[in-house]
C-alpha positions as CSV (number, residue, x, y, z in Angstrom):
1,X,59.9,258.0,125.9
2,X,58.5,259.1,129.3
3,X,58.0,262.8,130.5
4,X,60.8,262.4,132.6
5,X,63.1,261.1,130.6
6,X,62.2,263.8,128.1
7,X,62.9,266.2,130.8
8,X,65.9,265.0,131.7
9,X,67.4,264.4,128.3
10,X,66.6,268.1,127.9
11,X,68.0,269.2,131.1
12,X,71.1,267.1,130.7
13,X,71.6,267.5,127.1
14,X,73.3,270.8,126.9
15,X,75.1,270.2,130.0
16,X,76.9,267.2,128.5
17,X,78.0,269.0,125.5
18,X,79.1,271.8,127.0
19,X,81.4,269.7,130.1
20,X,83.0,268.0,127.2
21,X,83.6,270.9,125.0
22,X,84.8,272.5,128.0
23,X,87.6,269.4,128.4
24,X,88.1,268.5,124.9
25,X,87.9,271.5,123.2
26,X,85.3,273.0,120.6
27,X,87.2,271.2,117.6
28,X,85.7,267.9,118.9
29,X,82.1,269.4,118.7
30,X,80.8,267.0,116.5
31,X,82.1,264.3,118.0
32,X,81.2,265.4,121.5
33,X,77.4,265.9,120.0
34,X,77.4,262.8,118.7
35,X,78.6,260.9,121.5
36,X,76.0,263.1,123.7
37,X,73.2,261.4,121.2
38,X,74.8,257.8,121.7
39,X,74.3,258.2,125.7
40,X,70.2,259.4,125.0
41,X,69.9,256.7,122.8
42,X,71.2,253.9,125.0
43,X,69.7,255.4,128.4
44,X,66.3,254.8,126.4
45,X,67.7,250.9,125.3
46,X,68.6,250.4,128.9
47,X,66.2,252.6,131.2
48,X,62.9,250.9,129.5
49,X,64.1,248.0,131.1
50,X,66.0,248.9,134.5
51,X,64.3,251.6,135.3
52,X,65.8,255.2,135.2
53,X,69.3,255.4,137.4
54,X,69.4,257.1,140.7
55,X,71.8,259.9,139.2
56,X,70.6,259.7,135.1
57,X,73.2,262.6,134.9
58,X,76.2,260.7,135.9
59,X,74.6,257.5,133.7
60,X,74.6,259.9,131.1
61,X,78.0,261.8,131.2
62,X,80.3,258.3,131.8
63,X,78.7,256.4,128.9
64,X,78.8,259.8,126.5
65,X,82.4,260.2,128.0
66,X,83.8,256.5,127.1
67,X,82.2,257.0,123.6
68,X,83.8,260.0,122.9
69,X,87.0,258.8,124.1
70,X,86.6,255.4,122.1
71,X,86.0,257.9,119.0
72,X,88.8,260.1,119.6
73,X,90.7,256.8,119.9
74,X,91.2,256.4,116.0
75,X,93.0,259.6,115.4
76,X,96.1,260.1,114.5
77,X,96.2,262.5,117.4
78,X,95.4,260.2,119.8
79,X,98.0,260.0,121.9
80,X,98.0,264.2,122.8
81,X,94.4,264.5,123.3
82,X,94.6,261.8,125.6
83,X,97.1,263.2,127.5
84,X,95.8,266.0,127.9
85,X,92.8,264.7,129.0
86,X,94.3,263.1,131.7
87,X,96.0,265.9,133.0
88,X,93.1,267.6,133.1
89,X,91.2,265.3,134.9
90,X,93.1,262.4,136.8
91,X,89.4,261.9,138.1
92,X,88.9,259.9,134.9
93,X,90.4,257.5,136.4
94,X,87.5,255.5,138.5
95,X,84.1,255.4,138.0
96,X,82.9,257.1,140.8
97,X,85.4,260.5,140.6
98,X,84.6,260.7,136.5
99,X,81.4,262.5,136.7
100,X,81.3,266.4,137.1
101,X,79.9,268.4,139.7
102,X,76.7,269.9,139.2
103,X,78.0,273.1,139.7
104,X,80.9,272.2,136.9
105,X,78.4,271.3,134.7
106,X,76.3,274.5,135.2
107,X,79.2,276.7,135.0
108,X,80.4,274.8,131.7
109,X,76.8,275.4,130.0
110,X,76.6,279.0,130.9
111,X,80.7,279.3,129.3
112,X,79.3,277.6,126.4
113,X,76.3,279.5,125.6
114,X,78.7,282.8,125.9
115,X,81.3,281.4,123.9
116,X,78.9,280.2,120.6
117,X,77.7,284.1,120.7
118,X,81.3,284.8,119.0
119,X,81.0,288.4,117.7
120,X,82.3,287.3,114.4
121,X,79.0,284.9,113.8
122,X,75.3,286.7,112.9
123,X,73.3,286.3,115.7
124,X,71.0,284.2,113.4
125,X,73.4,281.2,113.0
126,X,74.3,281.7,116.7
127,X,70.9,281.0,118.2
128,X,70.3,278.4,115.7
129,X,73.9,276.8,117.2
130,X,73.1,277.3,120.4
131,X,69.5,275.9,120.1
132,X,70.5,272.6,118.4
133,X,74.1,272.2,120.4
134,X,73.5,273.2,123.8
135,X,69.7,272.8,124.0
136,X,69.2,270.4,122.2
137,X,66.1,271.2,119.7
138,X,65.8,269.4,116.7
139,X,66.3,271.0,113.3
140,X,62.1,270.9,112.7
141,X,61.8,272.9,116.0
142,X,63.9,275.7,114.9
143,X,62.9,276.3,111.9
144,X,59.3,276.7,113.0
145,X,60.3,278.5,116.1
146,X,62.4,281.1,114.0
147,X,60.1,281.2,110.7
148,X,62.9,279.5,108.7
149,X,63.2,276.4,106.0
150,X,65.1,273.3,107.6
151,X,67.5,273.8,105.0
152,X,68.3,277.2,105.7
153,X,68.8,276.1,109.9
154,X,70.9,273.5,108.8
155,X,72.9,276.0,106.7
156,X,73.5,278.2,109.5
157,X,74.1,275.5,112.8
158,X,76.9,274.7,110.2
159,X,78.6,277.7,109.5
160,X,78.3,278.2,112.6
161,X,80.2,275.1,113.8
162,X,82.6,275.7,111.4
163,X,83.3,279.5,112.7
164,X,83.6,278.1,115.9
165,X,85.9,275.1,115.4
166,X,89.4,275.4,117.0
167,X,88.5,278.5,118.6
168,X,88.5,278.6,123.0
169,X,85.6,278.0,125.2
170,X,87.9,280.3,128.1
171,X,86.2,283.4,128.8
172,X,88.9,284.8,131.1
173,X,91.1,286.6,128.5
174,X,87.8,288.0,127.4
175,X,87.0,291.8,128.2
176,X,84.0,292.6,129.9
177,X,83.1,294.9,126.6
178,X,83.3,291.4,124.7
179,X,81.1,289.7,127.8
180,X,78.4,292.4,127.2
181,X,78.4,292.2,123.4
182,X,77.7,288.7,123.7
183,X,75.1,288.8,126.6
184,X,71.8,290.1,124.1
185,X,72.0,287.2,122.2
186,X,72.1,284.9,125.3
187,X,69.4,286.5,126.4
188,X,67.7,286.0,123.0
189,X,68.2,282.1,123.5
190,X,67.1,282.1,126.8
191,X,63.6,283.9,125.3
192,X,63.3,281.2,122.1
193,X,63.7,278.2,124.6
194,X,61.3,280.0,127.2
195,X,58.7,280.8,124.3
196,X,59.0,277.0,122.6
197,X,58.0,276.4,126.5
198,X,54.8,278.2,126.8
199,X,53.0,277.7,123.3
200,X,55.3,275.1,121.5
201,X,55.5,273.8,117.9
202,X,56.4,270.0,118.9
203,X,54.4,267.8,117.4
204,X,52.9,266.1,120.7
205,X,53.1,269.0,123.5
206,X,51.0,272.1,123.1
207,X,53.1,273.4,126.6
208,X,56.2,272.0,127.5
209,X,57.2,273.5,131.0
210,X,60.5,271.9,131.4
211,X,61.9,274.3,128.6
212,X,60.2,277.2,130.2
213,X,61.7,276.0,133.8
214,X,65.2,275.2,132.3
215,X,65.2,278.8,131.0
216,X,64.4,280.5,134.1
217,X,67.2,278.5,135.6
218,X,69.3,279.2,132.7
219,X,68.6,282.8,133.3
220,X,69.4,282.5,137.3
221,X,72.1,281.0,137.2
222,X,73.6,283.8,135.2
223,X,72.1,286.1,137.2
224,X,74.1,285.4,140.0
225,X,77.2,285.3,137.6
226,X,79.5,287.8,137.4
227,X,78.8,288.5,133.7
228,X,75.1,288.4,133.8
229,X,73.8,290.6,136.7
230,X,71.9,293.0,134.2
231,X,68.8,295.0,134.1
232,X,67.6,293.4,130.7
233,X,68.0,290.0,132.5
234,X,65.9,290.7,135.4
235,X,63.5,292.3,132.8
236,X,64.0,288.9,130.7
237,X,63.4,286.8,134.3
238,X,60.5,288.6,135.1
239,X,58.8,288.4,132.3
240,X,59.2,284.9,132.1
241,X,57.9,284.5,135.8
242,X,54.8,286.4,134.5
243,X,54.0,283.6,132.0
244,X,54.8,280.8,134.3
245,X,52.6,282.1,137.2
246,X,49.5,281.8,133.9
247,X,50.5,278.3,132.8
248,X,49.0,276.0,134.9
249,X,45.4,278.2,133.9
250,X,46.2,277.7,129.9
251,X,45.1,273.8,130.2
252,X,41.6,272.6,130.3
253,X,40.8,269.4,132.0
254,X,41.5,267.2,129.1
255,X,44.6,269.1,128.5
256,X,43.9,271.3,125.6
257,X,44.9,275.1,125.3
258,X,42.1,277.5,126.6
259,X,42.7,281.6,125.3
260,X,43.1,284.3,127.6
261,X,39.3,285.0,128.3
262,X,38.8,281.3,128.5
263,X,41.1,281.0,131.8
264,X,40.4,280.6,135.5
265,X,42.8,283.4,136.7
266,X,42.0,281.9,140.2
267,X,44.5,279.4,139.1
268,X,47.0,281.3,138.1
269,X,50.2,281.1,140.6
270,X,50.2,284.2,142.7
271,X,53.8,283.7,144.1
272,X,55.2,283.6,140.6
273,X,53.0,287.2,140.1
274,X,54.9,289.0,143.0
275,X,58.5,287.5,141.8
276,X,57.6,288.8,138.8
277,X,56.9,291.9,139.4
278,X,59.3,292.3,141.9
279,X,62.2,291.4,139.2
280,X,60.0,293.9,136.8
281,X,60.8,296.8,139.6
282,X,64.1,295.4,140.3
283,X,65.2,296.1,136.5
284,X,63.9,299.9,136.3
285,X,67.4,301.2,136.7
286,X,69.3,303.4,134.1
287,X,67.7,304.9,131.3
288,X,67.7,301.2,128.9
289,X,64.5,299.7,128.2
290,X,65.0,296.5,126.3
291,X,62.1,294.2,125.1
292,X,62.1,292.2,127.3
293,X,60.8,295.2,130.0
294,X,58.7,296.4,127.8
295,X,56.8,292.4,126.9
296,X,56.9,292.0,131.2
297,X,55.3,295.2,131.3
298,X,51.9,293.9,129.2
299,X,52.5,290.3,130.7
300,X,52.0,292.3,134.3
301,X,49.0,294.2,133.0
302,X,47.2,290.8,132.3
303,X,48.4,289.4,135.5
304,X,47.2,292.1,137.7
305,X,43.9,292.8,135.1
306,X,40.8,291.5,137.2
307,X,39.0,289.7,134.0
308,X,39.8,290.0,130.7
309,X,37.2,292.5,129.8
310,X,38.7,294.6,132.7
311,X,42.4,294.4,130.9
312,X,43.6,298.1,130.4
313,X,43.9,297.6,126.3
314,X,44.8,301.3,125.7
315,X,48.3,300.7,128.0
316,X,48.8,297.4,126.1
317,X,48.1,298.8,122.4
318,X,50.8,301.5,123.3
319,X,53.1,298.8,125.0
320,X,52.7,297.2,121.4
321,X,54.1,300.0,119.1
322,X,57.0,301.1,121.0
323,X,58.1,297.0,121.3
324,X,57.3,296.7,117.8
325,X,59.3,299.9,117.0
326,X,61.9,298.0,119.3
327,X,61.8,294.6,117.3
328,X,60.3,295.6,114.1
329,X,58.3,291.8,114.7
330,X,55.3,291.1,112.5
331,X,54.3,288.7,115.1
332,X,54.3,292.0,117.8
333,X,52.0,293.7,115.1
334,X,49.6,291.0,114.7
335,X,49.0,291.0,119.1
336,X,48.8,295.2,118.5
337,X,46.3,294.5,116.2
338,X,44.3,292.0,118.7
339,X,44.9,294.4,121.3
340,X,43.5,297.1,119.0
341,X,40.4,295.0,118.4
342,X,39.6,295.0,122.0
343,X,40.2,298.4,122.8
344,X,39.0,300.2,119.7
345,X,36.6,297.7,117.5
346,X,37.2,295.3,115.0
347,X,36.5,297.5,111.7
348,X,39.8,299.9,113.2
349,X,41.7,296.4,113.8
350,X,41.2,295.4,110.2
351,X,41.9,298.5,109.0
352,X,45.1,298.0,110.5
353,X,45.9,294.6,109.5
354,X,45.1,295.8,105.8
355,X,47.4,298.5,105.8
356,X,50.6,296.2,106.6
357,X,52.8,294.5,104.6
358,X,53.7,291.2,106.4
359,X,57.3,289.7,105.3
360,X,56.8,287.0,102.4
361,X,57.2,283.6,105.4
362,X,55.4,285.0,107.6
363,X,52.8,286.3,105.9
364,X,51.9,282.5,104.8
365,X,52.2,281.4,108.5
366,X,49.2,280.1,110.7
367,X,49.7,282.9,113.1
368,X,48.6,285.6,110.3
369,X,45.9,283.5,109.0
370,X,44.4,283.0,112.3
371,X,44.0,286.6,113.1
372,X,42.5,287.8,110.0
373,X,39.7,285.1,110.5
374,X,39.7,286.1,113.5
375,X,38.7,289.6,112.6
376,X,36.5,288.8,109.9
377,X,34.6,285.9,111.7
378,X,33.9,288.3,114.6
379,X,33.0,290.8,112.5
380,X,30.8,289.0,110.0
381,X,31.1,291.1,107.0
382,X,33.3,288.6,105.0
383,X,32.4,284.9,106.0
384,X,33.5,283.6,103.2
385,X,37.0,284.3,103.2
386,X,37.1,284.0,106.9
387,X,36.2,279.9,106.8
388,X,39.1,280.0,103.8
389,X,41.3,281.8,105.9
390,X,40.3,279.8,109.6
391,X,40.8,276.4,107.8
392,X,44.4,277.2,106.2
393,X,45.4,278.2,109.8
394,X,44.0,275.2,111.2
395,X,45.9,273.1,108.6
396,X,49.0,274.9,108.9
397,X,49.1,274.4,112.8
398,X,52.3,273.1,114.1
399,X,50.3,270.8,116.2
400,X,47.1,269.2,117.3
401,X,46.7,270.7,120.1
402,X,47.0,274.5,118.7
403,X,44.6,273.1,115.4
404,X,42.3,272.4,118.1
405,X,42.2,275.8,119.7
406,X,41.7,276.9,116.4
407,X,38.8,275.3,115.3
408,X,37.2,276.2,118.9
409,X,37.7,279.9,118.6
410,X,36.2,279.6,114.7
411,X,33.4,277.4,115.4
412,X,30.9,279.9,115.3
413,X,31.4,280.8,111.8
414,X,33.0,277.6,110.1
415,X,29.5,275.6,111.4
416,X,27.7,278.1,109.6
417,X,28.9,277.1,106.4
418,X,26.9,275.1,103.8
């Protein structure tokens, strides 16, 4: 598959699902998702060998739409669904009226994501839904993204599904106290797809900047909604313009991940900085601070920091605590602890570390691993269990590309070795 059909399959995919929920209803889901996969599967039979269409979207929706409709052909229930279809839609009709306005389609996505974040599903099952229905992320994905088993994901897209079947995808009998209950864990979906983005667990990308692009648009688009217009969005949006404006400085020429002090900050996009920061200043209103202000407040202070050595650690240790007092995150305690290092020393940022008890997944994750070699290596008190620890994080990396920053930063002490 080529980059740009990966990036439009991704773009598209949610859109598709959620046109056709939208016109179908949500009892269909698994049919519409299935019939969604059927379209990606023959646009890669048929676009290796035509070429990509001049509108993929419109390629996309007909042939998932004439699958579904073939499906939903064999049921007893034929005849109503099909009726209902059609009045609808009399655009069905002809080929060229069938396909959906981009607008539709972005309006029936951002319907979709509010109505999986039901109030009577855990917000667990509904970001899994929402990640595997609407954005299309594979099973694997999620359950390295979220720290979970692929079982366990499974388990919950399904309850999920289930929860949801038969219910309406109409938000407009909806109060606005039910729009706002539903909007954090939008928001939280918007962050996942963002964060897969920027440092992602697929097996071939190290950075995939479609998903981080699709979220920011994700995220415009309902800003400029009438249930959306939020300060812990444009806290969300600018954080997320923070990372962008770093992204194109986190590859090296061959493509592999360079660290923080490793980067050309020349290269970092300064018209990303000042939107950024100017969504940052634009979400300082009432006396809220979510997250996501408080993570676009330390993205801003490595932005604006002159070199790394010149980052202001003591604001960024003390950003740390109160958004780990926020999120009670282990993975916010293990960048406090980094943070600490810098700022304080290495035997205070074991010390630390030592004291904490890490949750039972996470504690066996690369990302803990990593740091305490980190620590150790750096501090070279304990080399021994810092090559054991640097070479269970290296195997444990969800990808090459992330193994291979990993060895790098550990090379120092893991070429010592006997």
């Amino acid at each position: 598959m080529t980059a740009t059909m990966e990036h439009i399959f991704r773009h598209k995919y949610g859109q598709l699902v959620a046109v056709l929920m939208k016109r179908f209803g949500s009892q269909h889901l698994p049919e519409i998702e299935d019939a969604v996969q059927f379209a990606m599967m023959r646009a890669l039979e048929f676009w290796v060998i035509d070429g990509e269409p001049h509108d993929a979207g419109a390629w996309l929706y007909q042939v998932a739409y004439r699958k579904l409709l073939s499906t939903l052909k064999g049921e007893h229930r034929r005849k109503e669904i099909l009726t209902q279809s059609i009045a609808q839609d009399k655009a069905f009709v002809s080929h060229q009226a069938d396909v959906p306005l981009p607008g539709e389609m972005n309006d029936s996505l951002l319907r979709a994501l509010f109505f999986a974040c039901h109030p009577n599903i855990p917000t667990a099952s509904q970001i899994v839904f929402l990640l595997k229905s609407l954005l299309g992320f594979d099973v694997k994905e999620i359950a390295l993204r979220l720290f979970l088993s692929e079982e366990n994901v499974y388990k919950r897209y399904t309850r999920a599904r289930l929860a949801l079947k038969d219910k309406s995808t109409s938000l407009e009998d909806a109060s606005e106290l039910e729009i706002d209950r539903r909007i954090p864990a939008v928001l939280n979906v918007l962050y996942t797809v963002f964060t897969e983005g920027y440092l992602s667990s697929h097996s071939d990308m190290a950075i995939r900047k479609d998903l981080c692009t699709e979220a920011i648009r994700l995220g415009e688009v309902l800003l400029k909604s009438r249930y959306g217009n939020k300060p812990n969005l444009r806290a969300l949006l600018a954080l997320m313009y923070l990372h962008l404006s770093r992204l194109h400085g986190r590859q090296g020429g061959e493509g592999h991940l360079l660290l923080l002090e490793e980067q050309d900050r020349s290269l970092w996009s300064t018209n990303d900085i000042a939107q950024g920061l100017q969504l940052l200043q634009d979400s300082a209103e009432g006396t809220q601070i979510s997250r996501y202000h408080i993570e676009a407040g330390i993205a801003a202070e490595h932005c604006l920091a002159p070199s790394f050595k010149e980052t202001r650690w003591q604001h960024i240790v003390k950003s740390y605590e109160l958004l780990e007092q926020v999120t009670g995150s282990p993975l916010v305690f293990l960048n406090r602890v980094l943070a600490l290092a810098e700022w304080k020393g290495l035997e205070q940022a074991l010390d630390l570390l030592n004291g904490y008890q890490a949750p039972p997944p996470f504690s066996r994750s690369y990302h803990w691993f990593a740091v305490e070699a980190d620590l150790l290596g750096r501090q070279k008190k304990d080399l021994t269990r810092a090559r054991t620890l640097a070479k269970e994080s290296i195997r444990l990396a969800p990808n090459s590309h992330i193994a291979r920053v990993l060895k790098e930063r550990f090379i120092s002490f893991l070429s010592e070795e006997a």
